[in-house]
Every structure is written in C-alpha cells, then in structure tokens.
N, C-alpha and C positions, 0 to 999 in steps of 0.2 A: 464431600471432598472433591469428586470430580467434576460436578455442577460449579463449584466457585471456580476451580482453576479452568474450567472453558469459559464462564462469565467473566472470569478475570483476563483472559488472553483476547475477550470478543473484543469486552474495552480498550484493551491497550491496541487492538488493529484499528479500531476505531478513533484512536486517538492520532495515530501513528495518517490512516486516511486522512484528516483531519488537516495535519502538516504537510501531508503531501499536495493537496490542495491550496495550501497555501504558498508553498513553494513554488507551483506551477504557475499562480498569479505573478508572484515574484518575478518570475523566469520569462513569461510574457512579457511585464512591465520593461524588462534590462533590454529585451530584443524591439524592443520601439521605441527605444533613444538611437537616434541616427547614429552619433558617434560609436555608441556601446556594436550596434548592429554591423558597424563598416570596421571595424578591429577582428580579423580573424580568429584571432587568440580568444578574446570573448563571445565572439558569436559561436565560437565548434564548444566550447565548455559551457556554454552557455544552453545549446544544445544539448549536448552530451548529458548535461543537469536534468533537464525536459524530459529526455527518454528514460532515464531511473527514476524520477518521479513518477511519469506515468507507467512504469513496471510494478512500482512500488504500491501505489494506487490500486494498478489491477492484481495485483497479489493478494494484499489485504482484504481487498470485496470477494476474492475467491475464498480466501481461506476465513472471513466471515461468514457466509452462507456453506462452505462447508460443516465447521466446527460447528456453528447455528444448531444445525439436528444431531448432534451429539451429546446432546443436554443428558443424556442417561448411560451409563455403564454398560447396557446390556447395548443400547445403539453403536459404542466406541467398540464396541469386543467383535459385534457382526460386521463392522466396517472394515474394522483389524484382519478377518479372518478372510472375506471376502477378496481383500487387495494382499494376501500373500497366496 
C-alpha cells in the first residue's frame, strides 16, 4: 500500500516536471518575439510565469529524490521520527 502510493506520487512529480519543462520552453519562446518582450505587461508575467515554473521544477526533483528512498514503511516512519 505504501510502495504504490509513493510510486504513485514519484510519477505524477514527474509528470508534473515534465510540464514544467515545457512551459519554460514556452515562456522562452514568448520572450524572443520583439513585440511580446517590449509589452511590460507581458514581459513581468511573462517572467513571473518563468520563476514558478522554475520553483515548480526544483520542488518536484526535490521531493523526487526525497520520497525516492522512502520506498518502505519502516524508511517513511524513521524519517517521520527524525524531522519531529
């Protein structure tokens, strides 16, 4: 039971990395159209967009190789006991 639901949250961070990645292509692509880049309004959201995806990004690969070695019951309960 607890082996699927970490396997099950690896994949969805990983899916989740995935879009975030692709959004940040996206979010490149908007800020190299002259016009899109010289619109304030769209360059700072445009921006703004960039930095939560790259939050998003480094969250996900942290809390991948976290949960990673939590594949076991007795690994989540030592961790559990540790950080309180």
């Amino acid at each position: 039971m607890w082996r699927n639901l970490i396997d099950s949250l690896i994949k969805e961070w990983k899916t989740l990395n995935i879009i975030s990645v692709l959004l940040l292509s996206a979010i490149l692509t908007i800020l190299q159209i002259e016009s899109a880049a010289n619109d304030p309004v769209i360059r700072y959201s445009a921006l703004l967009s960039m930095v939560c995806a790259l939050m998003s990004l480094f969250y996900g690969c942290i809390y991948i190789i976290r949960f990673g070695t939590m594949r076991t019951l007795y690994q989540a309960a030592e961790w559990a006991l540790v950080g309180a």
